[in-house]
Residue, then its C-alpha position, 0 to 999 in steps of 0.5 A: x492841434x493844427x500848426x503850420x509850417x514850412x519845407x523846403x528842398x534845395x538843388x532838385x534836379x532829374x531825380x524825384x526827390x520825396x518833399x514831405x510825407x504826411x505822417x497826420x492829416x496835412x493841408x497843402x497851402x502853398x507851393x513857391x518853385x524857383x528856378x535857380x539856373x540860366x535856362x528854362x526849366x521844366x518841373x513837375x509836382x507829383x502826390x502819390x497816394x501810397x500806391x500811384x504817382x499823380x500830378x499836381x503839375x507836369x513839366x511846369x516850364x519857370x523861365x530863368x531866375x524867375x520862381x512861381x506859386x504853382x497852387x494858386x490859391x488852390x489846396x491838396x489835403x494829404x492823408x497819413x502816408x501821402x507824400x509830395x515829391x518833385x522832379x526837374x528836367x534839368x540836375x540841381x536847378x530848381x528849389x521848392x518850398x512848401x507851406x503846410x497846416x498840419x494835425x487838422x482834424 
């Protein structure tokens, strides 16, 4: 049965940090960044397959305070064993949130 849910990573800075891992087939729907510091930040979001680190964005510049949905409408069907992990430019600066619909068929 599909549910949705949410994960959520606070403080992100300059090491990747690996959000989610799919342990069924899950449907991204959703991705909020926040910047949570005084200065432009630059944030990447990679999938990686279980072998290759792709981008979903790279280097996505959030101004100070502000947050942004990078997906837009946009979604990114994992299978068993992709993960999603983020990276920021600057230590402990940006918290993510994403919205998933996990157990589809």
């Amino acid at each position: 049965m599909s549910s949705f849910t949410n994960v959520s990573e606070a403080d992100i800075g300059t090491t990747p940090v690996t959000l989610y891992t799919a342990s069924q087939k899950t449907v991204l729907i959703g991705c909020n960044m926040s910047n949570t510091i005084n200065q432009i930040t630059p944030v990447s979001l990679i999938l990686n397959d279980g072998v290759n680190d792709i981008y979903v964005k790279k280097n996505f510049r959030i101004e100070a305070g502000f947050s942004d949905e990078v997906l837009k409408g946009n979604k990114i069907v994992l299978k068993v064993g992709d993960s999603i992990k983020a990276v920021a430019g600057i230590a402990s600066s940006v918290d993510i949130v994403l919205s998933l619909l996990t157990g589809v068929n």
